[in-house]
C-alpha positions in Angstrom: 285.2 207.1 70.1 285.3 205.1 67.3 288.4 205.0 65.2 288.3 205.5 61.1 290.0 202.4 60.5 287.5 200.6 62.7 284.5 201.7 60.9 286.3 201.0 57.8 287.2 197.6 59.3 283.0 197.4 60.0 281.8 198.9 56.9 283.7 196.4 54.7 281.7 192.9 55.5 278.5 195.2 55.4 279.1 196.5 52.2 280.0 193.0 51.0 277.0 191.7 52.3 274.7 194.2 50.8 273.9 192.7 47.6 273.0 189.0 48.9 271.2 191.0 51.2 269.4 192.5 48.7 269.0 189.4 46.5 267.7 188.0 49.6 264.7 190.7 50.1 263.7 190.7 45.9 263.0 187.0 45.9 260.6 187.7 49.3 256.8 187.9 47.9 256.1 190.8 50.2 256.6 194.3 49.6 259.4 195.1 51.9 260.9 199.0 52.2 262.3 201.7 54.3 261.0 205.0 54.3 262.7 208.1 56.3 261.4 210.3 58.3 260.7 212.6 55.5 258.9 210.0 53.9 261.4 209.7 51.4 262.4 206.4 50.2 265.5 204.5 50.7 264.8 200.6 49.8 262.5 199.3 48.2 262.5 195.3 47.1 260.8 194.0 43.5 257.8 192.9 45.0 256.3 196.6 44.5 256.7 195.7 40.6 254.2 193.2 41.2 252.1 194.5 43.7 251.7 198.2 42.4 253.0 198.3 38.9 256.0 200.3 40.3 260.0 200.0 39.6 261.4 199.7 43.0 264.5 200.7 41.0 263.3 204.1 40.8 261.7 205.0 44.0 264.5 205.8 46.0 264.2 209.2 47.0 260.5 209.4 46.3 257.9 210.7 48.3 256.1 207.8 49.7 252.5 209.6 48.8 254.3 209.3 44.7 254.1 205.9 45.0 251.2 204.7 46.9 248.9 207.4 45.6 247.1 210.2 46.8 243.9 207.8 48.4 246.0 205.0 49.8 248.3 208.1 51.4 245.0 209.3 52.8 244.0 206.4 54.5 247.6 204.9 55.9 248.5 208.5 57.0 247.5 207.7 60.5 249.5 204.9 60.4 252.4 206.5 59.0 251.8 209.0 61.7 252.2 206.4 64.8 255.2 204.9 63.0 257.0 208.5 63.1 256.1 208.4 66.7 257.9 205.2 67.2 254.8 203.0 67.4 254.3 200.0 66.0 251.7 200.0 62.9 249.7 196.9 62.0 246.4 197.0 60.3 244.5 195.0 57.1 244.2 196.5 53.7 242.9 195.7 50.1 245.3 196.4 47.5 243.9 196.0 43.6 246.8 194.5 41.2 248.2 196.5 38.7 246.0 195.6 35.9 242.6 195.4 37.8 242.1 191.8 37.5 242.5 190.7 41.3 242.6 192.1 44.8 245.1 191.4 47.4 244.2 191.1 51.0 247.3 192.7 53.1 248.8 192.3 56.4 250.7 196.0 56.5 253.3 195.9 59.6 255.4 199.6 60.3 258.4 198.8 62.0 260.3 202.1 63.6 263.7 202.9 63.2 264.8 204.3 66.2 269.0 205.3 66.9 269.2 206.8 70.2 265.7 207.5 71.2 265.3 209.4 67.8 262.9 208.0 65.2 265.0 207.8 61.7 262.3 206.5 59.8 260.4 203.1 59.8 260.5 199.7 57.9 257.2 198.7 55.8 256.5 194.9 55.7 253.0 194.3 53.9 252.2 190.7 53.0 249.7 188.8 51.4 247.1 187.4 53.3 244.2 186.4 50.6 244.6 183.0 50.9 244.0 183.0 55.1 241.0 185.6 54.4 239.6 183.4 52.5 239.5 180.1 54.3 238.3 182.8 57.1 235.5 183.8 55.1 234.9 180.4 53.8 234.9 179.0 57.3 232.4 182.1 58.3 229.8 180.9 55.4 230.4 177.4 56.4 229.2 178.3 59.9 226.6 180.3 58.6 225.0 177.5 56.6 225.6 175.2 59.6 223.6 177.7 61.6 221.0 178.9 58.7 220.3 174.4 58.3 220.1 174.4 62.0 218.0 177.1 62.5 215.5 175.4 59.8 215.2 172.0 61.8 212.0 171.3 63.3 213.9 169.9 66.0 215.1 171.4 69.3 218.9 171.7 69.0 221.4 172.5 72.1 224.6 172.0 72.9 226.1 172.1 76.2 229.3 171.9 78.4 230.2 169.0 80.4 228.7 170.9 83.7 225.5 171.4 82.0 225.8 174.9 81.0 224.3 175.7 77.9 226.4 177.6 74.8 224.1 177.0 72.1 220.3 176.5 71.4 218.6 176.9 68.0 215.2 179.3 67.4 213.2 176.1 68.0 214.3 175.3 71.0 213.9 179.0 72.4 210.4 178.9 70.8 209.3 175.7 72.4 210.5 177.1 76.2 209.3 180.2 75.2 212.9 182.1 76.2 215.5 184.1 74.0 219.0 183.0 73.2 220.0 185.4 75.9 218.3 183.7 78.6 219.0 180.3 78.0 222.6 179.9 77.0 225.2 180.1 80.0 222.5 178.3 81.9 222.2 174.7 83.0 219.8 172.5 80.8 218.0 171.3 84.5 215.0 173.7 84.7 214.1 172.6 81.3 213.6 168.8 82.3 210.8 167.8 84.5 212.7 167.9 88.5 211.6 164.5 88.7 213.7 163.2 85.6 216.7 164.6 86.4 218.8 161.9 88.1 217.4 159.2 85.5 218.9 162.0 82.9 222.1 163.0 84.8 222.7 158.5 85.4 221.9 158.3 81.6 224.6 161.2 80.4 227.4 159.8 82.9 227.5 156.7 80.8 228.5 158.5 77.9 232.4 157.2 77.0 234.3 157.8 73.5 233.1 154.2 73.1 229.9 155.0 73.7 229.3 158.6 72.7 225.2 159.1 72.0 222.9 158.8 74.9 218.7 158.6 74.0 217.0 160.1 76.9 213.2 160.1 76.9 211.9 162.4 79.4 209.3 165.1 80.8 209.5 169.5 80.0 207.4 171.8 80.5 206.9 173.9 77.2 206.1 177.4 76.8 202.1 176.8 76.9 202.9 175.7 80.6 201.8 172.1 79.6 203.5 168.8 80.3 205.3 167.6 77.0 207.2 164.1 76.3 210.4 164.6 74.1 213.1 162.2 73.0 216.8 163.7 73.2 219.2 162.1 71.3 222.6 163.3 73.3 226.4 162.6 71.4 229.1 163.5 73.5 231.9 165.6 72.0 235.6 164.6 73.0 238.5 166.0 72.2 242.5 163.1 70.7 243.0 162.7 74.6 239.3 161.6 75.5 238.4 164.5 77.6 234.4 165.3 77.1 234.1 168.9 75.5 230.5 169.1 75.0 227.3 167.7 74.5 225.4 167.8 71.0 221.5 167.5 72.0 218.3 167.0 69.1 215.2 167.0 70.8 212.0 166.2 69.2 208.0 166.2 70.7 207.2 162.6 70.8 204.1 163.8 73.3 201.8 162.3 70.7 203.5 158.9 71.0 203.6 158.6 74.6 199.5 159.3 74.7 199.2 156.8 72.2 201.7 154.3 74.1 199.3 155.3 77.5 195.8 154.8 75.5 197.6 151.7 74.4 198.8 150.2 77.7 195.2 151.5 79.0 193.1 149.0 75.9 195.7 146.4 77.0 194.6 146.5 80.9 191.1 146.8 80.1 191.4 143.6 77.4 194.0 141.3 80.1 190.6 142.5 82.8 188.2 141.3 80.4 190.0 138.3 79.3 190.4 137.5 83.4 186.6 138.2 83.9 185.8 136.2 81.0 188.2 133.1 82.5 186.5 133.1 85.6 182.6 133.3 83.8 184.0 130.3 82.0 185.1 128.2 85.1 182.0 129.5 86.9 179.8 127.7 83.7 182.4 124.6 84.2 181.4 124.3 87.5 177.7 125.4 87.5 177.7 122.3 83.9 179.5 120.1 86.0 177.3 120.4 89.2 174.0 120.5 86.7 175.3 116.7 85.1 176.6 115.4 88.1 173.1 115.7 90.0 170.6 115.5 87.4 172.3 113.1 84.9 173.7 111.5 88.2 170.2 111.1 89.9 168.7 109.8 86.8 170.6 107.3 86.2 170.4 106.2 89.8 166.7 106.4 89.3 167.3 103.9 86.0 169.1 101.4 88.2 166.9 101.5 90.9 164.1 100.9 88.4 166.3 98.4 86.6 166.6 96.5 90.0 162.9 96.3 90.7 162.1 95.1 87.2 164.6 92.2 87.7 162.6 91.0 90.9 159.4 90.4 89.5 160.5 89.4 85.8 164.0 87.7 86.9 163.1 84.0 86.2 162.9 84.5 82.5 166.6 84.2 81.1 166.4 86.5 78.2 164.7 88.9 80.4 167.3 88.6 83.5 169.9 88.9 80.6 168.6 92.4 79.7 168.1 93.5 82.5 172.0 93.0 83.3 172.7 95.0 80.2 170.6 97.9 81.1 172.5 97.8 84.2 176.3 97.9 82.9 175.1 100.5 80.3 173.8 102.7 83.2 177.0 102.1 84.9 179.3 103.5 81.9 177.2 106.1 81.3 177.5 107.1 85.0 181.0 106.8 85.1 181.0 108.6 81.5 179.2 111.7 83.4 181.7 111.9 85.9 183.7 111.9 84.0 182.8 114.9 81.9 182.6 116.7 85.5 186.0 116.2 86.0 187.2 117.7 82.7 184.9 120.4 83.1 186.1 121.3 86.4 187.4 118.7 89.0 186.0 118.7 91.8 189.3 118.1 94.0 190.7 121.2 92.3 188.6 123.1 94.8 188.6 120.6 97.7 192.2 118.8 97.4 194.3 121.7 95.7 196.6 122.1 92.6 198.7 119.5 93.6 196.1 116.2 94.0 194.3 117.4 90.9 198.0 117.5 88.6 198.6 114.0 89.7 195.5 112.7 89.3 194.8 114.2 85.8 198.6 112.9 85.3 197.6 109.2 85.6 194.2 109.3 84.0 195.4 111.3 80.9 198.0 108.4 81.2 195.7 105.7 80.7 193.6 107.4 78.5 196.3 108.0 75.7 198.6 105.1 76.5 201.8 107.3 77.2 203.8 106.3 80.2 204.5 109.3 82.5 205.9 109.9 85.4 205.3 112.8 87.9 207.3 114.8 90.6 204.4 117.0 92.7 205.5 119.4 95.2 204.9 119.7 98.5 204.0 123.7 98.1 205.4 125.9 100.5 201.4 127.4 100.2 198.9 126.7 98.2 198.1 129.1 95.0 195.1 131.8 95.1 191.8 130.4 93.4 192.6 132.4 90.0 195.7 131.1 89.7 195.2 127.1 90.6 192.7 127.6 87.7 195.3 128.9 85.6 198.1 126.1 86.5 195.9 123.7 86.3 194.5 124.3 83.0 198.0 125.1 81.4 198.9 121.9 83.0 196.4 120.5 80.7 196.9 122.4 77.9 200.6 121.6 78.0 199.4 117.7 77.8 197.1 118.0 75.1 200.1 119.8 73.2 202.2 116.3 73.8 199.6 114.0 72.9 198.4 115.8 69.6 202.0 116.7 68.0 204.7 115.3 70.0 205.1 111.7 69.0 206.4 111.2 72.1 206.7 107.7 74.4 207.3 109.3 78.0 206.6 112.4 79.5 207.7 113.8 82.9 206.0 116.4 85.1 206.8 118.3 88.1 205.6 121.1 89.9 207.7 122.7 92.6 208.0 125.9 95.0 210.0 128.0 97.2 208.8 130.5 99.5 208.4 133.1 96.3 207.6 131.4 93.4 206.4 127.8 91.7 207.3 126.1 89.0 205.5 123.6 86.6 207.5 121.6 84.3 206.4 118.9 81.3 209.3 116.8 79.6 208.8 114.7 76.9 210.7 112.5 74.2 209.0 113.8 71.4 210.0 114.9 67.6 210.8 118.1 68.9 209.7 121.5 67.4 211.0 124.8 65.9 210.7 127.2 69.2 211.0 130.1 67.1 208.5 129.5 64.6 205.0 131.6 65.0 201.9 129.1 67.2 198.8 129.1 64.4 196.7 127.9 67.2 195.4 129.1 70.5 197.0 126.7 73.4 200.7 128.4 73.8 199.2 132.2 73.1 196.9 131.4 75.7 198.9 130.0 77.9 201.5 133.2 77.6 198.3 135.1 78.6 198.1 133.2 81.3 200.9 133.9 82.6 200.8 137.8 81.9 197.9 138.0 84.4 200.3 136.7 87.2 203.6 137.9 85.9 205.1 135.0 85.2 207.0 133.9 82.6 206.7 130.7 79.7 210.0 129.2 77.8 210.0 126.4 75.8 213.0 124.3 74.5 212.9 121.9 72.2 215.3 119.2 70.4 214.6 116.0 68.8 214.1 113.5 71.4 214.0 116.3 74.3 210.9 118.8 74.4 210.9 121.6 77.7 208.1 123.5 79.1 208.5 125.5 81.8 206.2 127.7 83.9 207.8 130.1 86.5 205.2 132.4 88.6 205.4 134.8 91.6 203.4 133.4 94.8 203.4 136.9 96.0 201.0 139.4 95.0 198.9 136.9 92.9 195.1 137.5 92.1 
């Protein structure tokens, strides 16, 4: 048992320490107190001045339904109740000031004071929250706004965990499948795509990196009408300061109307290249039925001529002037023979279709040589096999094509040629020493367009490269597959 001078020895500091004490807990903003368990006050700090309109100075003793009031009694009362049970009380309330002109939002805490398992009272602790409630409610109407703005796209909006379960999907999106909220979120986003486009989509999203957050996936759903649609997801990938992927942000938009257009498209494209091939092939056709047509009725009659020519000079070839003539007649039927053949071989040479690609290039090589006074040089094959019909037409007349280029813009004084092969694909080359061109600068006229198309029928490819004084055309084509 405690002696008197010992509690005097304890009661001394505490005492002492009382009034800092008290200091201490006026200077605190919240209303701080201690009621018994009579309800009768027995602290009460400054902060009730403010908070109430109440002089803590004169509440001690009180009742604590005097100070709060008869309402605010009313509804803490259950509170007050656990408190004097020895549980802990914490609950929100709105306090009005004094004057009316504000309301605070409170956090009230009842603390009980219990000695010896007997409840003495309890301690009040109610403190102002308003600030918190209001970034809360601010936050609350910020979401709302972010949901009403979302709600009010015309896109399909989804967001998703890195597994693929859904936790969030906008009224479009449910009306477009044709589900609720309820069914879709806390599902995986897979039997919403197309079965088909589900590794290209899965490959697509595990690229996404904090360097490279947004993914555009085109792919195939089936919508609510049970038809096929085409939609373009743009996917950004959410991660949290130590890179690790939280979720996926997804906008989806219809772009069915595109793809059909893109297909009707690529469909007038096919049915134009199949045109443009038929209309090649009519055209060589006419080369070769024009060339045959000179070559043996131009051809005979001018054998006719000379024959005629040759009988004429037996019976009238004593007379000079007359043998002279005759002699003329002669070398004029000659050139316009060899001017006939000529025009078959441009038209379509004959050793295109008996010798192959590679005879025809260098013989075209040395006559277009001679013919525009430009020394050339070639390099031809062997092929590994010769080229289909189609496209020893096509070669061939890109060969020329690529010549005509050099002799009508090139300014050049040599050209090389080659054509080459492995067991896959050929290549036709034409160098010269020309002026050299702007590559990237649009062709006004039909020769390299055409030659590009060309090569589209047989999926090859065309590159130029050009320099003063160095000029590059290169054609590289498949051997396999070719029409």
């Amino acid at each position: 048992m405690e002696s008197i001078e010992a509690k005097e020895a304890l009661n001394g500091p505490l005492a002492e320490s009382e009034p800092r004490l008290k200091t201490i807990l006026d200077h605190i903003p919240s209303l701080i107190a201690y009621w018994d368990r009579n309800l009768r006050n027995r602290f009460a700090n400054q902060a009730y001045q403010a908070w109430l309109g109440v002089d803590p100075e004169s509440m001690p003793g009180k009742h604590l339904r005097e100070v709060i009031g008869e309402e605010r009694y009313g509804l803490n009362l259950p509170y007050i109740e656990g408190a004097l049970r020895g549980e802990k009380q914490t609950f929100e309330r709105s306090i009005p000031s004094p004057d009316g002109s504000h309301v605070r939002h409170s956090l009230a805490e009842y603390v009980p004071d219990i000695v010896d398992g007997e409840v003495q009272g309890f301690y009040v602790v109610v403190s102002d929250i308003t600030p918190i409630k209001k970034a809360e409610l601010a936050q609350r109407a910020s979401e709302e706004r972010y949901r009403q703005v979302v709600e009010d796209q015309t896109e399909l909006i989804g967001r998703y965990r890195p597994d693929g379960t859904m936790i969030f999907v906008n009224e479009v999106y449910c009306r477009f499948f044709g589900k609720t909220g309820t069914e879709l979120i806390g599902r995986t986003w897979h039997p919403v795509a197309h079965e088909d486009d589900i590794p290209m989509i899965e490959n697509k999203l595990s690229l996404l990196s904090p360097d490279n957050p947004v993914a555009i996936i085109e792919n195939r759903v089936y919508a609510a009408d049970g038809c096929e649609h085409w939609m373009q997801f743009v996917n950004r990938a959410i991660y949290d300061d130590d890179g690790k992927l939280q979720e996926i942000q997804s906008v989806g938009r219809d772009i069915s109307a595109r793809k059909q257009a893109e297909q009707e498209l690529a469909a007038s494209r096919a049915q134009l290249h199949a045109l443009l091939v038929a209309n090649d092939r009519v055209r060589e056709e006419q080369r070769k039925e024009f060339a045959r047509e000179i070559h043996d009725q131009l051809g005979a009659l001018l054998t006719a001529i000379g024959f005629r020519v040759e009988a004429l000079h037996r019976h009238l070839g004593d007379a000079p002037q007359i043998a002279d003539e005759i002699t003329r007649i002669k070398s004029l039927a000659s050139q316009a023979s060899l001017a006939a053949r000529n025009i078959c071989d441009r038209l379509r040479p004959p050793a295109l279709d008996d010798l192959g690609l590679i005879p025809t290039c260098r013989w075209y090589l040395q006559d277009w040589s001679a013919l525009v006074g430009i020394p050339a040089r070639g390099r031809f094959g062997p092929l590994r096999s010769e080229p289909s019909d189609q496209l020893r037409t096509d070669l061939f007349r890109i060969f020329q094509e690529l010549l005509t280029n050099v002799t009508k813009h090139s300014g050049a004084t040599f050209v090389r040629a080659s054509i080459s092969s492995t067991d896959h694909a050929l290549r036709l080359r034409v160098v010269d020493n020309g002026n050299g061109f702007d590559t990237r600068r649009a062709s006004r006229g039909y020769g390299l367009p055409g030659i590009r198309e060309r090569m589209a029928r047989h999926g090859g490819e065309f590159d130029i490269t050009s320099v003063p004084g160095a000029s590059t055309a290169t054609v590289t084509v498949p051997l396999d597959g070719t029409p």
